[in-house]
C-alpha positions as CSV (number, residue, x, y, z in Angstrom):
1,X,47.4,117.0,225.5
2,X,49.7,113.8,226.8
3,X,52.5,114.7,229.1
4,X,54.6,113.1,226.2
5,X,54.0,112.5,223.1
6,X,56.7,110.5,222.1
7,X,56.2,107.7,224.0
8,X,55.1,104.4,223.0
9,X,51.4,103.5,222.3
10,X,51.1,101.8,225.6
11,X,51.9,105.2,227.0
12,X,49.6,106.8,224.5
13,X,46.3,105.1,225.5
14,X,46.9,106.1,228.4
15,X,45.1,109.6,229.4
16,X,47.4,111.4,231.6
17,X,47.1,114.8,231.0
18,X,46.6,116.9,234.6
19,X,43.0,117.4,234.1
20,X,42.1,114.0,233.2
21,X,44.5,113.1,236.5
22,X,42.5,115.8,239.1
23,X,39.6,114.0,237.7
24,X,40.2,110.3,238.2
25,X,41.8,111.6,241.5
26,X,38.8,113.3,242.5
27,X,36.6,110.0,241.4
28,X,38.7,107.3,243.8
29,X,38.8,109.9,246.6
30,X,34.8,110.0,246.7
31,X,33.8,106.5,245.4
32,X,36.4,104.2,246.3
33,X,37.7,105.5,249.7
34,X,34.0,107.4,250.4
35,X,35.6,110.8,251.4
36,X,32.6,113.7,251.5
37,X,33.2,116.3,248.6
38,X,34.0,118.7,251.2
39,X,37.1,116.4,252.0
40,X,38.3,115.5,248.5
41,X,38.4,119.3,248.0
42,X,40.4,120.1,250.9
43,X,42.8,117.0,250.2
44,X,43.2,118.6,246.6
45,X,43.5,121.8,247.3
46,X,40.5,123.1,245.1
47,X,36.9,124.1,245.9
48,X,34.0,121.8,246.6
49,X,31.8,123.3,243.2
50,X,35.2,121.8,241.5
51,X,34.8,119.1,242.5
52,X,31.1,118.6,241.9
53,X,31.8,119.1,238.5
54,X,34.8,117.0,238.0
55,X,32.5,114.1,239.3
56,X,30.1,115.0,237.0
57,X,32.3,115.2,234.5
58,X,33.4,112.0,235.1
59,X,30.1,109.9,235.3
60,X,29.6,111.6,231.7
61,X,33.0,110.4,230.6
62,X,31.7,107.0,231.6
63,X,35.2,106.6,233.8
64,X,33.2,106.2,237.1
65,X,30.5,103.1,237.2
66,X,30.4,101.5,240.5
67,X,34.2,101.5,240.0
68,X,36.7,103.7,238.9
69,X,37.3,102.4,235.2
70,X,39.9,104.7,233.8
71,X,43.5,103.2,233.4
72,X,44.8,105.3,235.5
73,X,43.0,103.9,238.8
74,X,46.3,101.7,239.4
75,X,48.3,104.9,239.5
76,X,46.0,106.9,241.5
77,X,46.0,103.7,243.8
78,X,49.6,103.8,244.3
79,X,49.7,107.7,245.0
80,X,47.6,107.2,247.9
81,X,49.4,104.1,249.2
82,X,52.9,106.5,248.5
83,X,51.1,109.5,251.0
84,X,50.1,107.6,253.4
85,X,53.1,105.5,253.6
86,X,55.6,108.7,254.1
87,X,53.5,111.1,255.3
88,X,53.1,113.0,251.7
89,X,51.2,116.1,251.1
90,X,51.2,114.5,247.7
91,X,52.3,111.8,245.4
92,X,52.6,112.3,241.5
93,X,52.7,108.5,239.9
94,X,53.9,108.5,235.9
95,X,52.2,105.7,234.1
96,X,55.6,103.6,233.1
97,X,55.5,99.7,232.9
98,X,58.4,99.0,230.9
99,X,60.7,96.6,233.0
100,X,63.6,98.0,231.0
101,X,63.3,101.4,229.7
102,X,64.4,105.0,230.9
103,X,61.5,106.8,233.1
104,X,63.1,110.4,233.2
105,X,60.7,111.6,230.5
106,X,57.6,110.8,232.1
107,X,58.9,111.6,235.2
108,X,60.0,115.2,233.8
109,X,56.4,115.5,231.9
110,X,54.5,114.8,235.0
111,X,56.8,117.3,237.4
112,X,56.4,120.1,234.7
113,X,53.0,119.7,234.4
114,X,53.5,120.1,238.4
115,X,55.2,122.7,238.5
116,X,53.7,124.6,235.9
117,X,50.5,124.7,238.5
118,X,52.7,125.7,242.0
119,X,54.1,128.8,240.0
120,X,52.7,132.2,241.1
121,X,53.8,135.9,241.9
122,X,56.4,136.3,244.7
123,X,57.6,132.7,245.4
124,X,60.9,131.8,245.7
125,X,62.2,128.7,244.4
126,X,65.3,126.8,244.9
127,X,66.6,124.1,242.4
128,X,68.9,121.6,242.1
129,X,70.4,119.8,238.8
130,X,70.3,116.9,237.0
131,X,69.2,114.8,234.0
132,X,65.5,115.0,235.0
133,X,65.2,118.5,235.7
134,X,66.8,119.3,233.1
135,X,64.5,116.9,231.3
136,X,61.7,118.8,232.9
137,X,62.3,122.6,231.3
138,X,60.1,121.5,227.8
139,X,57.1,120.7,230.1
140,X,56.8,123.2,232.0
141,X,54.2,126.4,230.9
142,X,56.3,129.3,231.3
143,X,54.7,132.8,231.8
144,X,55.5,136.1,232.9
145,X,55.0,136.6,237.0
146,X,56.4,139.5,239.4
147,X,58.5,139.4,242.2
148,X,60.0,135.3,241.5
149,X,63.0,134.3,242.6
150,X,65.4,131.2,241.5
151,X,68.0,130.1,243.2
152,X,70.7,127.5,242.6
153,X,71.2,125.1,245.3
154,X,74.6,124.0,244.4
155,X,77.8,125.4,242.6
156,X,78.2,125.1,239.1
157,X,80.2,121.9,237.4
158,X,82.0,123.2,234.2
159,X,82.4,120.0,232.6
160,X,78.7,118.9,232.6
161,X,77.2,121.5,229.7
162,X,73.7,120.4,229.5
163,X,72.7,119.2,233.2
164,X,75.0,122.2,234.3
165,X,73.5,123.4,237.4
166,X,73.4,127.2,236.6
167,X,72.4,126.6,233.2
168,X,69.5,124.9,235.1
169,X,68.6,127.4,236.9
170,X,69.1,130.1,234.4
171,X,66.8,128.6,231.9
172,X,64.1,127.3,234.6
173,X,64.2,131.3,235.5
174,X,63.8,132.7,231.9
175,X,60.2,130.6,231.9
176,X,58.8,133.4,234.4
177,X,61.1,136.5,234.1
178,X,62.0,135.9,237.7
179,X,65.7,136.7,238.9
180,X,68.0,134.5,239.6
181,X,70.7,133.7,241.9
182,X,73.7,131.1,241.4
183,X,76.8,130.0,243.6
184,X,79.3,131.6,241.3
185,X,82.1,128.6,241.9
186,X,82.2,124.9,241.8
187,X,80.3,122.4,243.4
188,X,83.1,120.5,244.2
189,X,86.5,122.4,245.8
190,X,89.8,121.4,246.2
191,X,90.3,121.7,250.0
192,X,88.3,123.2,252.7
193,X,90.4,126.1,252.9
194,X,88.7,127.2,249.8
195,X,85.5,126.7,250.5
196,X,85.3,128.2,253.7
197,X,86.9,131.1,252.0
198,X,84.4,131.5,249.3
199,X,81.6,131.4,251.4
200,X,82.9,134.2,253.7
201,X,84.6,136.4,250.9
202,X,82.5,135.8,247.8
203,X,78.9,136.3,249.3
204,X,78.0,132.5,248.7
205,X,76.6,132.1,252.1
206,X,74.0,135.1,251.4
207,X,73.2,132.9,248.3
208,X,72.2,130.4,251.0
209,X,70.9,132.4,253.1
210,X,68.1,133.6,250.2
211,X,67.7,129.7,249.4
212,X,67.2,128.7,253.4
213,X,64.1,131.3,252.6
214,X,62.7,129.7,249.5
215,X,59.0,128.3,249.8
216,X,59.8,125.6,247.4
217,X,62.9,123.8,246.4
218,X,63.0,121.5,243.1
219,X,65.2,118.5,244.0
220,X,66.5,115.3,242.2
221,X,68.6,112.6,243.6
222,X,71.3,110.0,242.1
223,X,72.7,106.8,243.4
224,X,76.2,105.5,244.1
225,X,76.0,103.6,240.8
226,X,78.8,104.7,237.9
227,X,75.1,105.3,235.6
228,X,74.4,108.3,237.5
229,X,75.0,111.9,236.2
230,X,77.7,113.0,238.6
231,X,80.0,109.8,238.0
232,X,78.8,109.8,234.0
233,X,79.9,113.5,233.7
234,X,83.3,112.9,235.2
235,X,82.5,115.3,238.0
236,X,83.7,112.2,241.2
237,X,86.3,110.3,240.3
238,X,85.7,106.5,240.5
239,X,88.4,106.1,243.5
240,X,86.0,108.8,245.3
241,X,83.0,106.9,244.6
242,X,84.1,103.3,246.0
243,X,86.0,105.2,248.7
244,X,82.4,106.7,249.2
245,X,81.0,103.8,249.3
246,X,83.3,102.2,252.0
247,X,82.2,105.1,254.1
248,X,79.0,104.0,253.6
249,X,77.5,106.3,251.0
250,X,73.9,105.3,249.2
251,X,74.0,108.4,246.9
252,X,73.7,112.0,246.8
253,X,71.2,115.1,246.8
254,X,73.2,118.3,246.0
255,X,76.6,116.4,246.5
256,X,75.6,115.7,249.9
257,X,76.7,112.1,249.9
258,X,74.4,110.4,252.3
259,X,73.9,106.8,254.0
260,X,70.7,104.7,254.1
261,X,69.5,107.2,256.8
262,X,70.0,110.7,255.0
263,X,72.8,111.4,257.0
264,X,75.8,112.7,255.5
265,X,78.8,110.3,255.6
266,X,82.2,111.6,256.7
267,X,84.2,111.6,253.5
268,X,86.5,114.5,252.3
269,X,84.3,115.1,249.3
270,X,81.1,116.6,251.7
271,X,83.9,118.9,252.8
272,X,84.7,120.5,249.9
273,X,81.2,120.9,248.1
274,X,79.7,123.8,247.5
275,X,76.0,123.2,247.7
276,X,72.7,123.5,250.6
277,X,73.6,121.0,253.9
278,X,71.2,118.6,254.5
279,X,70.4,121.0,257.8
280,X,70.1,124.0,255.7
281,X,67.9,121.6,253.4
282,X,65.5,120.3,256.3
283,X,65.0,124.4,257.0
284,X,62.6,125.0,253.4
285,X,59.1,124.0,254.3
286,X,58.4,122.2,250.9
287,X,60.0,120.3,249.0
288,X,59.8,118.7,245.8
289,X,61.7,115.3,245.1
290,X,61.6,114.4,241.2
291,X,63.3,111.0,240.6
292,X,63.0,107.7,239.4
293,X,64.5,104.4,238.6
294,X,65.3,101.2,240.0
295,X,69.1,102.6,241.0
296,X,67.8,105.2,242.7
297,X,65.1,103.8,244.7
298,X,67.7,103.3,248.3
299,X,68.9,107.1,247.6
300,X,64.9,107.8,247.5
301,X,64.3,105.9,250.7
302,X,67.3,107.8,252.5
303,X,66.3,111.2,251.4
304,X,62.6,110.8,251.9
305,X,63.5,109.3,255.8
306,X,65.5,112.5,255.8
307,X,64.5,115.5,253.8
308,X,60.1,114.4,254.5
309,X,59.5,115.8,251.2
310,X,55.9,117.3,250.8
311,X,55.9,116.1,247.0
312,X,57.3,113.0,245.1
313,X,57.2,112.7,241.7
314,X,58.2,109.7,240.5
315,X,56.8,106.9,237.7
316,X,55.1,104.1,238.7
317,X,57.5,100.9,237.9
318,X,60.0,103.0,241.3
319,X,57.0,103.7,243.3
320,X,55.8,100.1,243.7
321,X,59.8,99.2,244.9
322,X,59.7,102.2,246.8
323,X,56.8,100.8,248.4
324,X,58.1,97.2,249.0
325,X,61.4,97.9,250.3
326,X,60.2,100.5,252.2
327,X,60.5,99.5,256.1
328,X,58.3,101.3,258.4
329,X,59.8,100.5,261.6
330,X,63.3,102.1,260.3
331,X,61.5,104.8,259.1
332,X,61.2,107.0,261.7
333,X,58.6,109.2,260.8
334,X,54.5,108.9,261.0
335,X,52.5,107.9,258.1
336,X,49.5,109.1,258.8
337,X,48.8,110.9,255.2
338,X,49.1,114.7,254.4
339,X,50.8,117.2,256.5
340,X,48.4,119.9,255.3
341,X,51.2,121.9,253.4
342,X,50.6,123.5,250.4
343,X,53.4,123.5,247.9
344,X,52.8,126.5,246.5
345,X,52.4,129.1,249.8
């Protein structure tokens, strides 16, 4: 079935459901970059009799000749290009080559269809908010597992109804029966007398304290821009944002405002949010950065240099600007492909 099946017909001829993507995967892995099968199965994560048969499976399909024929080769072209670049255990590229539209549903399709694999008994995951997420819930195959755990990264916002991050996490929990665990105040304080207090009155910090132990956390980013959800919603005012900006901010991830390193930059408004640091962030083993869009591509750079997510899922019109504006020698980091951690342990 498509990841979405409202898009457009150029979308639609385009066969992108996970199988037919482990598939094509599997194909350029052994044919075009001449990995054994024993190497293709370890880089995927699956058996080497799966991937004899995916192979198989695709000479039948007639998608492998001497080349990789399916339309999806320029994707799984630029998902290599993306791991090797920052040092991903994996990159998840959305088919999307309309100059001008909106990505987040094909990004959400292709991370639900993630996530909906990484789920399993006993994991415990941490999630952030936003439009995509949000975005992501309808994609996702819930089922019933023991022992989950979800926990919101990040206070709630009262104004924001829909991309409210407890409702988020609430809803995203309901899909497995796991429990769940929110920051019962808002993201954003008045002074730092009050947050201090509510993290060492109101058990907040334990809330942390479970997310610093999560084995996967679910994160989006926005940009600085007044299109993004946190500045659409109301929730910065726009003399915070240009004052932000001033101080040098790119965007944020959990209302850690950042600069074009992934550092935090000193502005009153990191004070007083009530969300995961960047250092607490850096602690959780893998992470999964879902986001797209040409206004978001320096906040993508900044977090990636920061955060070294294991995952990206983005579409493919933000991962070729990601790839272009990317600078390797301000990076900081090797790029020497996978890292060898598994999302889901």
């Amino acid at each position: 079935m498509p990841y979405d099946q409202t898009a457009d017909q150029t979308r639609d001829r385009i066969p992108n459901d996970p199988a037919t993507q482990l598939r094509v995967r599997a194909s350029w892995l052994y044919f075009i970059e001449g990995m054994t099968q024993s190497e293709v199965a370890k880089k995927l994560g699956v058996n080497r009799i799966m991937i004899t048969r995916l192979l198989s499976e695709a000479k039948r399909r007639g998608e492998v000749m001497i080349r990789v024929r399916s339309q999806l080769a320029a994707v799984v072209e630029l998902q290599q290009r993306l791991e090797e670049r920052f040092g991903l255990d994996r990159a998840i590229v959305a088919p999307f080559d309309d100059e001008s539209g909106d990505a987040t549903k094909v990004i959400a399709a292709a991370a639900g269809a993630y996530v909906s694999e990484i789920m399993k008994d006993d994991l415990t995951v941490g999630v952030g908010w936003g439009r995509t997420l949000h975005s992501m819930l309808p994609f996702i195959e819930g089922r019933s597992l023991s022992g989950v755990r979800v926990v919101s990264l990040l206070g709630g916002i009262a104004q924001a109804r829909r991309f409210n991050p407890a409702e988020f996490a609430w809803q995203f929990a309901e899909l497995f029966d796991a429990e769940g665990y929110l920051m019962s105040a808002p993201a954003i304080v008045d002074s730092v007398q009050t947050k201090h207090a509510l993290l060492e009155h109101c058990g907040l910090d334990q809330i942390l304290q479970i997310a610093e132990a999560c084995n996967v956390a679910l994160l989006s980013c926005g940009g600085i821009s007044s299109l993004t959800t946190s500045y659409r919603l109301g929730h910065v005012s726009e003399a915070e944002r240009q004052s932000m900006i001033d101080a040098g901010a790119v965007g944020d991830i959990l209302y850690n405002f950042v600069d074009t390193k992934g550092d935090p930059v000193d502005h009153p408004v990191n004070d007083r949010a009530i969300s995961m640091s960047i250092a607490r962030l850096k602690r959780i083993p893998n992470k999964v950065l879902i986001s797209g869009g040409t206004e978001k591509v320096e906040i993508m750079l900044a977090v990636i240099n920061s955060l070294r997510p294991s995952v990206l899922v983005t579409d493919e019109r933000t991962a070729r600007e990601l790839l272009e504006r990317h600078d390797p020698a301000s990076a900081g980091r090797t790029t020497g492909g996978a890292r060898g951690r598994k999302a889901s342990s």
